[in-house]
C-alpha positions as CSV (number, residue, x, y, z in Angstrom):
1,X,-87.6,-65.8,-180.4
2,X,-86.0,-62.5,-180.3
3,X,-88.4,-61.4,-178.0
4,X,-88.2,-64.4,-175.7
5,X,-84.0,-63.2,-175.4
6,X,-85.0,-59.8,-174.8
7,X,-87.1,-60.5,-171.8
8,X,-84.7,-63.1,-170.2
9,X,-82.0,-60.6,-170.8
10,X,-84.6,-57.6,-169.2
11,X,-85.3,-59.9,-166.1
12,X,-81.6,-60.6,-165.4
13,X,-80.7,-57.3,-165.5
14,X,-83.4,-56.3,-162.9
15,X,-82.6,-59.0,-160.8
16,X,-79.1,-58.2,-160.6
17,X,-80.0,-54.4,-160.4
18,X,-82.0,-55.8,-157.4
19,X,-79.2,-57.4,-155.6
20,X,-76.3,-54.5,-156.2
21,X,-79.1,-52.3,-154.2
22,X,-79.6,-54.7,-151.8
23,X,-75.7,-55.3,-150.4
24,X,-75.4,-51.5,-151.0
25,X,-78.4,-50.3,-148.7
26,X,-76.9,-49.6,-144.9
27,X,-78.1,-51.9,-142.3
28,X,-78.3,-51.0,-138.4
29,X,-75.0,-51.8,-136.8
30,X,-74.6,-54.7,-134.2
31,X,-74.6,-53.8,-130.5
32,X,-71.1,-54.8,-129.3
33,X,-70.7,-58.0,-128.5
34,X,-70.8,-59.1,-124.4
35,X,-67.4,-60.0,-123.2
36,X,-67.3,-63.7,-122.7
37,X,-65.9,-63.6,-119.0
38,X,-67.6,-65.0,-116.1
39,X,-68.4,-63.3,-112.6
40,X,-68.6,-65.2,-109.5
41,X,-71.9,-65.0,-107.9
42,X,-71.6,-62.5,-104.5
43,X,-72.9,-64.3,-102.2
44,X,-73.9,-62.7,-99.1
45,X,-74.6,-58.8,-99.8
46,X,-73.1,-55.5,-97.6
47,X,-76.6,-55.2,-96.8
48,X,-76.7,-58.7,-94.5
49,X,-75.9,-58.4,-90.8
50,X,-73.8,-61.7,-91.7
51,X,-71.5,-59.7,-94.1
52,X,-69.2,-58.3,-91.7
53,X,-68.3,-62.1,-91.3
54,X,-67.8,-62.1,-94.8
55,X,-65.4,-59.5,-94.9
56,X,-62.9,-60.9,-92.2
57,X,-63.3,-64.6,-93.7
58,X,-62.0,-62.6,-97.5
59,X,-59.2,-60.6,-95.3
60,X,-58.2,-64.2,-93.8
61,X,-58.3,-66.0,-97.3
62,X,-56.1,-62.9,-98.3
63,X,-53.4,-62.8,-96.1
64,X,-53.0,-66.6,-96.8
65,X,-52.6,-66.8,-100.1
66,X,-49.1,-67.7,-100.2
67,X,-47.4,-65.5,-103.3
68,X,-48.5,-62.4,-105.0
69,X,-50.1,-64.4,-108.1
70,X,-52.5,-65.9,-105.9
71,X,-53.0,-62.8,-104.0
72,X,-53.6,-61.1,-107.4
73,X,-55.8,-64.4,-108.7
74,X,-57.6,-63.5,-105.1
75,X,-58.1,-60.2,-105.0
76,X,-59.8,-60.2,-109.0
77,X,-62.4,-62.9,-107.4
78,X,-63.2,-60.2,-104.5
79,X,-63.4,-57.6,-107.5
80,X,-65.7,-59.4,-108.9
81,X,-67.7,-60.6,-106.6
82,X,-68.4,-57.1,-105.3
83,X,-69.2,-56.1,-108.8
84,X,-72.2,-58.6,-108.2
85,X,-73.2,-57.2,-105.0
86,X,-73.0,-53.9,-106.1
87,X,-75.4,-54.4,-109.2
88,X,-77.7,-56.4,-107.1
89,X,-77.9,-53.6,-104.1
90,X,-78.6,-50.9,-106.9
91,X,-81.0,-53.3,-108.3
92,X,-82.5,-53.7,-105.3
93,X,-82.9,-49.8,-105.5
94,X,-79.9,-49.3,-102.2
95,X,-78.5,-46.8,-104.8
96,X,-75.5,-45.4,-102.1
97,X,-74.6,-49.0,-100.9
98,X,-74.0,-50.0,-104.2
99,X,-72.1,-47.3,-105.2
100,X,-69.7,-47.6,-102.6
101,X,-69.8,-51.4,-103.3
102,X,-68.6,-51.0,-107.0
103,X,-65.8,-48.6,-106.0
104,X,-64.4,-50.9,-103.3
105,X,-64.9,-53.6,-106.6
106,X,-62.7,-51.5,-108.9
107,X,-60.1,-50.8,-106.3
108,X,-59.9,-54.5,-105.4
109,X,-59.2,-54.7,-109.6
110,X,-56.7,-52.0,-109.2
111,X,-55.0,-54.1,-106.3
112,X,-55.0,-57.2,-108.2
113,X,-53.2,-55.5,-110.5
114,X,-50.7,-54.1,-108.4
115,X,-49.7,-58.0,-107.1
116,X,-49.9,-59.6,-110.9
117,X,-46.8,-56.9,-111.9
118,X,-45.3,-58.1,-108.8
119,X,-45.7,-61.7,-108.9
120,X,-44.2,-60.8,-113.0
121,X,-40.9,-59.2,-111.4
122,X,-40.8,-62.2,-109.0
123,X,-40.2,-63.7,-112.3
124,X,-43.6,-66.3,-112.4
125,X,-45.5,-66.6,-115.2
126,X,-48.2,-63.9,-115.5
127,X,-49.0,-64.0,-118.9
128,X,-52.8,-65.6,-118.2
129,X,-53.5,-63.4,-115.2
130,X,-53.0,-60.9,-117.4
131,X,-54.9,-62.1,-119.9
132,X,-57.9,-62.9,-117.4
133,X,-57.5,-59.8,-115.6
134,X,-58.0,-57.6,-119.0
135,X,-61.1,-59.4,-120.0
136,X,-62.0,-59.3,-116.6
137,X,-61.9,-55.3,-116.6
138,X,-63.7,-55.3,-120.1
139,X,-66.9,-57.4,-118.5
140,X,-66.4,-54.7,-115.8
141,X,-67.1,-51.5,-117.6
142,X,-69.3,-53.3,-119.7
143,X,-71.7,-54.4,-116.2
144,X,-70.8,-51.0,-114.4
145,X,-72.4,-48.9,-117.4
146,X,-75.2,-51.5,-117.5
147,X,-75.7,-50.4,-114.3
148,X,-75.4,-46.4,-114.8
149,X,-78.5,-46.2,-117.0
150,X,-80.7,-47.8,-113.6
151,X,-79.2,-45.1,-111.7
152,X,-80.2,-41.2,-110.6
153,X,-78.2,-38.4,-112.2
154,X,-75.7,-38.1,-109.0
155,X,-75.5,-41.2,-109.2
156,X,-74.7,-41.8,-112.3
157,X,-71.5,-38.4,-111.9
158,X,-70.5,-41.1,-109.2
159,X,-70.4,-44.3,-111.2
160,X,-68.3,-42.1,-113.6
161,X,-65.5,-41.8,-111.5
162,X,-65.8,-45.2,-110.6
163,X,-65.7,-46.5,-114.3
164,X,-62.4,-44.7,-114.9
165,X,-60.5,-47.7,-112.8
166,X,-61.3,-50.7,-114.8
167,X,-60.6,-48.6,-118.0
168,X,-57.5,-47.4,-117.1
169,X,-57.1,-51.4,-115.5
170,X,-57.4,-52.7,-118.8
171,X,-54.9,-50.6,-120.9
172,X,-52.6,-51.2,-118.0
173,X,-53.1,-55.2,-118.0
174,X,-52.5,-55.6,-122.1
175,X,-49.4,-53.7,-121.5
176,X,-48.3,-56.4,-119.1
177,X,-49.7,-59.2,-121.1
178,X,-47.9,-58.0,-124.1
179,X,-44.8,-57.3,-122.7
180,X,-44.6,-53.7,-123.2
């Protein structure tokens, strides 16, 4: 009977041994997480002879918008739209177009953030812009260094530059969302 204890005792002990070695061995780490934020689909690309059409129908839609929170509201649809069109021109290996496609992307962001702080000393309420526009700049650097590893080396010094905007975008955009 003794010897019937003794072995229960023998297996829980390894069992448990077992388990302490098991929550204590390191595991890989998770990638990070996508950012849940949507992009518009681009539509017609710079590479279309229809796109110049494009470009004056955005400008039109622009200078209509009647306050700056719809400009800004706007102007982060452009941004992301020409994040789309730049990914698909670089996908479509037209490395140089889409390069100069994601910069005018990011410097659509940077301008939507320019008439979100004005529409906020207007007094309107910009606390989901904000909000949208930081997650919007997250899914941005998350797409534009997606889009770095298809890329050549000179390319890829470009894209650097270019990934600087929505980085310096997003710290900008929780400032204004918090209040700071």
């Amino acid at each position: 009977m003794i010897f019937v204890v003794l072995i229960f005792a023998w297996g829980i002990l390894f069992v448990s041994f077992g388990k302490i070695l098991a929550s204590t061995t390191p595991t890989a780490s998770p990638t990070p997480a996508a950012v849940d934020y949507f992009l518009a689909y681009p539509g017609i690309l710079p590479d279309n002879f229809l796109y110049p059409l494009k470009m004056v129908r955005d400008r039109i839609w622009l200078f209509l918008a009647p306050d700056p929170l719809q400009k800004a509201q706007t102007l982060l649809l452009f941004a992301d739209k020409r994040l789309g069109a730049g990914k698909a021109l670089v996908e479509k290996e037209k490395e140089d177009l889409g390069i100069t496609t994601l910069s005018k992307a990011e410097k659509y962001l940077e301008k939507a953030l320019t008439q979100g702080k004005i529409a906020k000393q207007k007094g309107e309420d910009t606390t989901a812009f904000f909000n949208t526009l930081e997650k919007a700049s997250q899914k941005h650097q998350e797409v534009l260094e997606e889009i770095k590893e298809k890329l050549s080396e000179e390319g890829k010094k470009e894209l650097e530059e270019v990934i600087k905007y929505p980085k310096r975008i997003y710290k900008e955009a929780q400032k204004e969302f918090l209040g700071f």
